[in-house]
C-alpha positions in Angstrom: 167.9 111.9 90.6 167.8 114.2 93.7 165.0 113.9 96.3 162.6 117.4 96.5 161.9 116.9 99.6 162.6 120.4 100.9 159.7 121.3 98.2 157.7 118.8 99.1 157.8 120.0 103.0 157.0 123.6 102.2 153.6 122.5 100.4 152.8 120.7 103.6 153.6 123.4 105.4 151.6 125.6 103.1 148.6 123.2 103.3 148.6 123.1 106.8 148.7 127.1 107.3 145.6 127.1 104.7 144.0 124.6 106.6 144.0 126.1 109.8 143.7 129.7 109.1 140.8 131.7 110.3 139.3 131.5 107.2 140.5 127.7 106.4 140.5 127.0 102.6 140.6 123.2 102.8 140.1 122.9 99.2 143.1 124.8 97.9 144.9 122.6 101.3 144.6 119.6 99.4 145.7 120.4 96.4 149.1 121.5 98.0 149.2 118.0 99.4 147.9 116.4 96.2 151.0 118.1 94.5 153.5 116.7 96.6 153.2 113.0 95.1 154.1 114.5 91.4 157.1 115.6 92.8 160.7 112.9 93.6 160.5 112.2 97.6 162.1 109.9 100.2 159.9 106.9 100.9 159.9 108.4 104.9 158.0 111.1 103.6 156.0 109.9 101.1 154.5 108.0 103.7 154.4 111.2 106.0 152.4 112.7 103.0 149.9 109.9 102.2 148.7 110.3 106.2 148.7 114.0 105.7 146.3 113.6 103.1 144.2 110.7 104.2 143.6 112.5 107.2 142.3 115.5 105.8 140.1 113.4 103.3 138.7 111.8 106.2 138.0 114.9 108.7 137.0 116.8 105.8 135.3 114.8 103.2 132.9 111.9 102.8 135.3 110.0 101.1 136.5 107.1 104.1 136.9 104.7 101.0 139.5 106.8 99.5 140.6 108.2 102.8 141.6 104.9 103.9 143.4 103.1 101.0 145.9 106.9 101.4 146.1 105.7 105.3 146.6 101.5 104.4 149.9 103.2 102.2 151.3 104.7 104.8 150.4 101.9 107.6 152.1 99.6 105.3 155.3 101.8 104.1 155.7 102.8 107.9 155.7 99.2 109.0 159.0 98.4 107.5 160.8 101.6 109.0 162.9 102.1 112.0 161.3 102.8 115.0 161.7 106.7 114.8 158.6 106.3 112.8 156.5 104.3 114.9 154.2 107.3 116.1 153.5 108.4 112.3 152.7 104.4 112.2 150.2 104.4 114.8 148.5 107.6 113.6 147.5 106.0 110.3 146.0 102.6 112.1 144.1 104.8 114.3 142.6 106.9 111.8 141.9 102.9 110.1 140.5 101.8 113.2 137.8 105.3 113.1 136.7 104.1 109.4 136.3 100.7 110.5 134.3 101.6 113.6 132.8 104.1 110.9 131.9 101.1 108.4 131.0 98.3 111.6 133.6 96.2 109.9 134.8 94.9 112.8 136.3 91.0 112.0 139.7 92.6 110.1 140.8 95.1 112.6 139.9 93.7 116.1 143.3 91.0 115.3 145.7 93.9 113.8 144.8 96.4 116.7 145.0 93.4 119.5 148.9 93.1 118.0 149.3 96.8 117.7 148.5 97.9 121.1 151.7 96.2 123.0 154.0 97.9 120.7 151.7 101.3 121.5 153.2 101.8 125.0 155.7 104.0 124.0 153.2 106.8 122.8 150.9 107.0 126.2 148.0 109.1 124.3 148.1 106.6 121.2 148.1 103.1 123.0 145.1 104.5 125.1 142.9 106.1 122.6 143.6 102.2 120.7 142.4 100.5 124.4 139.3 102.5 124.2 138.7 102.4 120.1 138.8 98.5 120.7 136.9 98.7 124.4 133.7 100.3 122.1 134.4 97.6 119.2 134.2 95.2 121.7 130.8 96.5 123.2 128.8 97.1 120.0 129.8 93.3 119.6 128.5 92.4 123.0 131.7 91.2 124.4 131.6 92.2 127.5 134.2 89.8 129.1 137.0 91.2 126.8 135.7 94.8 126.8 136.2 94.5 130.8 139.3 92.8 131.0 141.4 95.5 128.1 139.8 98.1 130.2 141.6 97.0 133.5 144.9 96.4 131.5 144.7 100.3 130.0 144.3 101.5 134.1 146.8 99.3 134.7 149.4 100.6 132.3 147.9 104.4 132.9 150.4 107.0 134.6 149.5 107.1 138.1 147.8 109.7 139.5 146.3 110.2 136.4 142.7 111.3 135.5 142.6 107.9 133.5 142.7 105.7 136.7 139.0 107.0 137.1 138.6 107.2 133.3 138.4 103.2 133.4 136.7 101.8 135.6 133.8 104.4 134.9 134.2 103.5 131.5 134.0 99.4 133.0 130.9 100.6 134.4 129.7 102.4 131.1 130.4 98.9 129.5 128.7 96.7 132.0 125.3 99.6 131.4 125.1 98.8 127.4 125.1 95.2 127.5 123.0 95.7 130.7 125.0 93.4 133.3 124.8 95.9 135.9 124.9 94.6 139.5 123.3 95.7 142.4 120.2 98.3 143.0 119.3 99.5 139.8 117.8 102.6 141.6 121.0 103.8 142.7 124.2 104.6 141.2 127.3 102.7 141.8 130.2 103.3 143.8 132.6 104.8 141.4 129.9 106.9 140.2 129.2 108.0 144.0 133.0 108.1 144.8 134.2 110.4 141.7 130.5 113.1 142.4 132.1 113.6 145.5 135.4 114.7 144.5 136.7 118.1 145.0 136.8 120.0 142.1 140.2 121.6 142.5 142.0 119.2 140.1 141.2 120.3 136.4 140.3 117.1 135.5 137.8 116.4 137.4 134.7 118.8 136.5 134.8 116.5 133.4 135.4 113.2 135.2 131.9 114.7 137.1 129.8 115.2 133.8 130.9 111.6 132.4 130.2 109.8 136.2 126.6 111.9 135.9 126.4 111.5 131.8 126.4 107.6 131.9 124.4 106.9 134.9 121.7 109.2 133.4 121.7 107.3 129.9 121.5 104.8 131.7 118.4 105.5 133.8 116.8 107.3 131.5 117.2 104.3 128.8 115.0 102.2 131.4 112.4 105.4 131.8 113.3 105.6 135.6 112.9 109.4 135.5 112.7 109.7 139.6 116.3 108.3 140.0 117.4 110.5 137.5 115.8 113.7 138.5 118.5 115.0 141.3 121.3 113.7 138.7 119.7 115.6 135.7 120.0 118.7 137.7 123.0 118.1 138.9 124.6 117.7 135.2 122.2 120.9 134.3 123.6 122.8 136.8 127.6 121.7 135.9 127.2 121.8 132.6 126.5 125.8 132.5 128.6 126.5 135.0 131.6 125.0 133.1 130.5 125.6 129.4 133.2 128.4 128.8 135.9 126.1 130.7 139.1 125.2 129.1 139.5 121.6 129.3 142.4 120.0 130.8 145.3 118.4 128.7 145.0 114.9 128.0 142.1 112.6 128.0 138.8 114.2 128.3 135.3 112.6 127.9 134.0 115.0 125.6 134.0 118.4 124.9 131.9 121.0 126.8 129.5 122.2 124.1 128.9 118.5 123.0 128.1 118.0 127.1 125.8 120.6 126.8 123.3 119.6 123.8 124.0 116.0 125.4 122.5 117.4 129.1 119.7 119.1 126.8 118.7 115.6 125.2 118.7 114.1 128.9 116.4 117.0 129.5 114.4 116.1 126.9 113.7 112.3 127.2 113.2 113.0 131.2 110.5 115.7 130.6 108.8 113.2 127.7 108.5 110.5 130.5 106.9 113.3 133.0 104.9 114.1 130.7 106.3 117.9 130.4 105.2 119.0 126.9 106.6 122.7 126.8 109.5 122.1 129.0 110.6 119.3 125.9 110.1 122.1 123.2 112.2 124.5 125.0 115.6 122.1 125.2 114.3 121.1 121.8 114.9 124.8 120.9 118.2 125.2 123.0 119.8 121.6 121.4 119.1 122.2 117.8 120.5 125.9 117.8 123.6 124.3 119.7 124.2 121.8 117.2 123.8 124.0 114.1 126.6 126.3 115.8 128.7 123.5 115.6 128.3 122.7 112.4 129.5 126.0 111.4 132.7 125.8 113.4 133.2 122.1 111.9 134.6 123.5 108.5 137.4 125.0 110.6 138.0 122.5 113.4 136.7 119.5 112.5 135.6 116.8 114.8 136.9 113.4 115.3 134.9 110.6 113.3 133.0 109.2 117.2 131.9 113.1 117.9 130.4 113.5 114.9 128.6 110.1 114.6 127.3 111.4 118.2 125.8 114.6 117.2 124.3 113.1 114.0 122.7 110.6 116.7 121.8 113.3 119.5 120.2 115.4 116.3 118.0 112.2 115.3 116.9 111.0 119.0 115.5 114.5 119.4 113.5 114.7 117.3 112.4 111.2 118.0 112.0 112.0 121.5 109.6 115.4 120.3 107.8 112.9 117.8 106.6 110.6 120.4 105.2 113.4 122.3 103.6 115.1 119.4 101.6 112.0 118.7 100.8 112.2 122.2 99.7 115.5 122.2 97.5 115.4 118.9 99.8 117.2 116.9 100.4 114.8 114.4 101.5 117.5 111.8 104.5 118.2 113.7 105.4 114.6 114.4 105.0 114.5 110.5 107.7 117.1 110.8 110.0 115.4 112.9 109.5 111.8 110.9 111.1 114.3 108.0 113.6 115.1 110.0 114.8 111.6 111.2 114.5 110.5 107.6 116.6 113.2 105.9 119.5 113.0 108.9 119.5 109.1 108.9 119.6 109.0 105.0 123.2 110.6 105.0 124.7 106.9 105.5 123.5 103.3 105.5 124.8 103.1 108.9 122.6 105.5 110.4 119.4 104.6 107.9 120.1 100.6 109.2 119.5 101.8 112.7 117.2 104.2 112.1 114.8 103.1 109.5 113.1 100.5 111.6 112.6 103.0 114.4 110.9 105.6 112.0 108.8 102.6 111.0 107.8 102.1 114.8 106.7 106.0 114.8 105.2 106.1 111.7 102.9 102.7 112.5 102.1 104.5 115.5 101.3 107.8 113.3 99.0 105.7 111.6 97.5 104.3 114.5 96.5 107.8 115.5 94.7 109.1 112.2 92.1 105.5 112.6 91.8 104.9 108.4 95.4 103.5 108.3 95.4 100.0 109.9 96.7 98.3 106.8 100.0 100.7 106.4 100.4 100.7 110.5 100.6 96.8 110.1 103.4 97.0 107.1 105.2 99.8 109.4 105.2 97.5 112.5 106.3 94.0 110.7 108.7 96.0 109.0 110.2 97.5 112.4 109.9 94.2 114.6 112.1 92.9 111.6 114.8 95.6 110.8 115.0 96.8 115.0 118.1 96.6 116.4 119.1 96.1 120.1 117.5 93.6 122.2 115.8 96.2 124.8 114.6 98.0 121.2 113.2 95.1 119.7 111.5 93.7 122.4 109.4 97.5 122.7 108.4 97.1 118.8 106.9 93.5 119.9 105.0 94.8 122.5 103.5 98.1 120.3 103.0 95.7 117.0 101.4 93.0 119.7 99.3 96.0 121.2 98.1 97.3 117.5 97.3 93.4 116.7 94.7 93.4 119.5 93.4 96.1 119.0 92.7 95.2 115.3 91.8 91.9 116.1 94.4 90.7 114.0 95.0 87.3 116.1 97.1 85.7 113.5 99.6 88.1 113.8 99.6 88.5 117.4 100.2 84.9 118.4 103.0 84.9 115.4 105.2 87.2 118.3 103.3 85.9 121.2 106.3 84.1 122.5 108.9 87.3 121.7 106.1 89.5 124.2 105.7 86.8 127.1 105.8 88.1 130.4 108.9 85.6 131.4 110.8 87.2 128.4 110.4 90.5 130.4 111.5 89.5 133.7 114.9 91.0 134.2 113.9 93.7 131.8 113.8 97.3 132.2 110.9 99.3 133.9 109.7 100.7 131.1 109.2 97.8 129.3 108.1 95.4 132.6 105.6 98.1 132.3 104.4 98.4 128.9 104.4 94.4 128.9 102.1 94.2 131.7 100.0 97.3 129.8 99.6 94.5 126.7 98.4 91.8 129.4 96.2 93.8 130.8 94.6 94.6 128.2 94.5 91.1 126.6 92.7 89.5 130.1 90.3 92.3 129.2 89.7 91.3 125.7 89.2 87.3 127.0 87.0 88.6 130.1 89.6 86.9 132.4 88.9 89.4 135.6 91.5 87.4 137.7 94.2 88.4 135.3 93.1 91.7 134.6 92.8 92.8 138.3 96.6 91.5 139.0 98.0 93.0 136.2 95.9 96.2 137.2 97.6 95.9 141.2 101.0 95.1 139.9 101.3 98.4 136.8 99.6 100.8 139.8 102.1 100.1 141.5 105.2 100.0 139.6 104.3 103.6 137.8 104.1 104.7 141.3 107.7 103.5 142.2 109.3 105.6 138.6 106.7 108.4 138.4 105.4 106.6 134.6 102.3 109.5 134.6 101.2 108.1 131.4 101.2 105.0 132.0 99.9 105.5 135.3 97.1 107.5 133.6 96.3 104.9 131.3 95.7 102.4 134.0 92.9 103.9 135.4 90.5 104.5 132.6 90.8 100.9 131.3 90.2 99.6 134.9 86.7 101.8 134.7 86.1 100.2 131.7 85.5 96.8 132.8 84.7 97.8 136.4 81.7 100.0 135.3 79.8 101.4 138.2 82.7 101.1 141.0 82.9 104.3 143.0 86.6 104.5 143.2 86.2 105.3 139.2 85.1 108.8 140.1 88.4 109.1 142.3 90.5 107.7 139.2 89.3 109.6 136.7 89.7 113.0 138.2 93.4 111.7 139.0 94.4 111.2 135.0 92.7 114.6 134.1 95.4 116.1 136.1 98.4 114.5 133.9 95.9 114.1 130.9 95.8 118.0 130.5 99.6 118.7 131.4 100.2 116.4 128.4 97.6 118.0 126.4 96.7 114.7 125.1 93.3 114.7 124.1 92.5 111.0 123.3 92.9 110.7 127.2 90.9 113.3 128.1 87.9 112.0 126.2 88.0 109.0 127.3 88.4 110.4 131.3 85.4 112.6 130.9 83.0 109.8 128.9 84.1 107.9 132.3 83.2 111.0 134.6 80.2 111.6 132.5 77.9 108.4 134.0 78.7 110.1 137.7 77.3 113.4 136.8 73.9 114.6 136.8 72.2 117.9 136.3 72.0 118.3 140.1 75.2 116.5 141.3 79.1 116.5 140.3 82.1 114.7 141.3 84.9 116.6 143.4 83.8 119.9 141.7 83.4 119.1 138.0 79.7 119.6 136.4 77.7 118.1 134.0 78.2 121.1 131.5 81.6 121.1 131.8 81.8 117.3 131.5 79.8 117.7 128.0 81.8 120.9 126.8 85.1 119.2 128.1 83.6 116.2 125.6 83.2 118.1 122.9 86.3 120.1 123.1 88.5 117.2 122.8 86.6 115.4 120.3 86.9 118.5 118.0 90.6 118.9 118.5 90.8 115.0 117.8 88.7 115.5 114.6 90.6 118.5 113.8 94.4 117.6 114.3 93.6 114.6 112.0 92.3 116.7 109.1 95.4 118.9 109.3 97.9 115.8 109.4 95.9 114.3 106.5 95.9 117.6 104.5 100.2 117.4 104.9 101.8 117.3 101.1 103.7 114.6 102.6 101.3 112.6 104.6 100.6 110.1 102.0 104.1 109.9 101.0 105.3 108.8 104.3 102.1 106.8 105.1 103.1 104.5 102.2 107.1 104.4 103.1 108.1 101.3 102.8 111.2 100.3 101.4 114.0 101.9 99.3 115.3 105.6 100.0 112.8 107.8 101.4 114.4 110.9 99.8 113.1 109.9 96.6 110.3 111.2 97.3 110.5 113.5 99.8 113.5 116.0 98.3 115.9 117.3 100.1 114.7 121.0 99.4 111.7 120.6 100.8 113.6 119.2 104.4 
């Protein structure tokens, strides 16, 4: 019988017209393609048609199951044609490869796309987007040696003069950040970043080659909390990203799309001004990022993104309000971080993916939640076993230890604390970022306290002084102080100390601190004297103020309908209890 092809490519043609109209109609798209396969076709384009429609399945659906058996059919069918059809070949294994990295099934597809990518040279933008799809595959499986060495052969096999002999090597050095084998000063940025943020920006390429050079070393600085190497870079990539957010971007390879680069530079925004302590300036790029990102989920039923931009704004969406949770705590609003807890839960419940990196870090927050409102010890302790176990990353775990080891202290739960002792050690953190040198030495500190071991406690005192100093850690600088007036009660330089953390103890509005400062300034103060200006009145009205709005932000947490219900979150899927309706 005679082939219908002619049919069959004026449905596709039809589907693809619905598809991309201005109003696009996806639905009725589909079922033009869906139509094709009851009709008689060449095997060329029966293949054709089964990419056709596992593509759309996969762009626009949440079926990758189904999208990819549609994609494995035409893989398969295409293998065995002449080369002609190579590039339709390689279009279904990529789209593979994205559900794979999709699914982190990893062991099947690294061998098939390491035998692909030599017969990829032909199609330039194919055989590179496979070099990178396998670079990131490569990375999440800490493999940095092969990451490294694909990465030089793509620049090597790159047209020259080409945006992507820069492309490479930053990406090398994007590599060598996540697995943390970065060499030299950690305080300043390497020389391809240096090299490429001087460029001139007369080739089209390179505003964008600028934002990624900025983008990485800024995740990368900010990751280890050194907010004062990141400040003149932050404003730098504040000040691009506006000034090229309407830009067309060049043909080719970019590294991401500008309005993606712009809720990214409003995340970096975000985790800097929670490490400086910055309270309103976090809400405000809170404000500016979500509104971004619901914008672009209403152009997404029109244009959808690719499967790695959209795992990225579900990401950017959940370490916001991560980011605004930690500083809510902070800032005795617990009924807000409530919120955001809500938040992370509903967005990291879409997929087990996201909910298996996720959960254990909502457990962290919510342990520390618990912490906060005093009558929740037991739940806190279930939360923190529960994220020390489920965490993943090595920088990530080792913070849970050091917050679960911290709660254990303080609850005198010794047991538990010398069960991770050895995960917390201060030779486990040597090598280890700021942040958490930091908060190790914090735990030490206040452990030498506990044991009366003044030696100890002193050094550790000298050593965090002086590294929150170097990064501009307020907080943690804040802390310090207080707990060295504790056990040193009666030294004059207490007086000196404690008027220090008010100053970043009311920018942060965090009233746990400022009790504990003016309790401290209180023994100095008499009816007659004060100390640098503050009285005994307002010493005892400061006292009171803060313990009220203690007192108070705890009823109003506790008085939450879903305050219980995410107290005593545990296991299985949160939205079971906490409907999507109500989120």
């Amino acid at each position: 019988m005679e082939d219908q092809d002619h049919i069959v490519n004026h449905l596709l043609a039809m589907a693809e017209c619905l598809r991309t109209q201005e109003n696009p109609k996806v639905k009725m798209a589909m079922k033009c393609v869906l139509s094709c396969f009851k009709l008689r076709m060449s095997p060329h384009l029966l293949a054709h048609c089964n990419l056709v429609y596992g593509r759309m399945l996969y762009y626009h659906t949440e079926q990758l199951q189904l999208a990819k058996e549609y994609l494995l059919q035409s893989y398969q069918m295409t293998a065995n044609f002449d080369d002609i059809f190579k590039e339709t070949h390689l279009q279904a294994f990529i789209l593979i490869c994205e559900i794979c990295m999709a699914e982190q099934n990893f062991a099947s597809i690294i061998p098939q796309m390491v035998s692909e990518i030599p017969g990829a040279l032909a199609y330039p933008y194919l055989y590179h987007r496979l070099i990178l799809l396998l670079t990131e595959m490569y990375t999440i499986q800490s493999r940095a040696e092969d990451a490294v060495r694909l990465l030089e052969m793509g620049r090597q096999n790159a047209p020259e003069n080409s945006p992507l002999t820069l492309y490479y090597p930053l990406t090398v050095n994007l590599v060598k950040m996540k697995l943390n084998v970065m060499e030299g000063p950690d305080d300043q940025p390497p020389d391809i970043i240096k090299s490429i943020c001087e460029m001139p920006r007369t080739h089209p390429a390179v505003p964008n080659l600028h934002l990624f050079a900025r983008g990485t070393q800024l995740a990368y600085w900010l990751s280890r909390g050194q907010a004062k190497s990141a400040k003149g870079f932050l404003r730098d990539m504040q000040q691009e990203s506006q000034v090229y957010a309407n830009s067309e971007l060049p043909e080719g390879f970019v590294w991401c799309m500008m309005d993606v680069i712009t809720i990214l530079t409003c995340v970096f925004t975000v985790a800097h001004s929670m490490t400086t302590c910055l309270l309103d300036k976090a809400q405000k790029y809170y404000g500016i990022a979500t509104n971004h990102l619901k914008a672009m989920e209403m152009k997404h039923a029109s244009k959808p993104y690719d499967a790695s931009t959209a795992r990225l704004l579900e990401k950017m969406r959940i370490i916001l309000d991560e980011l605004l949770c930690q500083m809510n705590i902070i800032s005795c609003q617990p009924k807000k971080a409530l919120l955001n807890i809500r938040c992370i839960l509903e967005m990291s419940s879409r997929n087990r993916f996201l909910a298996e990196e996720f959960f254990p870090l909502t457990h962290l927050l919510l342990a520390n939640y618990c912490i906060y409102n005093d009558d929740n010890s037991e739940a806190a302790a279930r939360h923190f076993k529960l994220a020390v176990s489920g965490v993943k990353g090595q920088q990530t775990g080792i913070i849970a230890h050091l917050h679960a080891a911290l709660f254990y202290l303080r609850t005198c739960r010794l047991r538990d604390y010398y069960a991770i002792a050895d995960k917390v050690h201060l030779r486990c953190l040597e090598g280890q970022t700021p942040v958490i040198e930091i908060l190790g030495y914090t735990l030490y500190m206040y452990h030498s306290y506990l044991f009366n071991r003044q030696n100890e406690f002193r050094s550790h005192v000298v050593h965090n002084l002086g590294a929150t100093k170097k990064q501009d850690f307020f907080r943690f600088h804040s802390l310090v102080f207080p707990m060295f007036s504790t056990y040193f009660t009666g030294n004059p330089q207490n007086v000196h100390s404690s008027v220090c953390t008010l100053v970043w103890s009311k920018k942060m509005v965090d009233h746990a601190l400022l009790l504990w400062t003016y309790l401290h300034i209180k023994d100095f103060v008499s009816e007659t004297e004060t100390v640098q200006g503050i009285t005994l009145k307002e010493t005892v009205e400061s006292i009171e103020a803060a313990s009220a709005a203690l007192a108070n932000s705890k009823v109003e947490a506790r008085t939450d309908e879903h305050h219980q219900k995410l107290v005593n979150w545990f296991d299985g899927d949160p939205m079971n209890f906490l409907p999507r309706e109500l989120l």
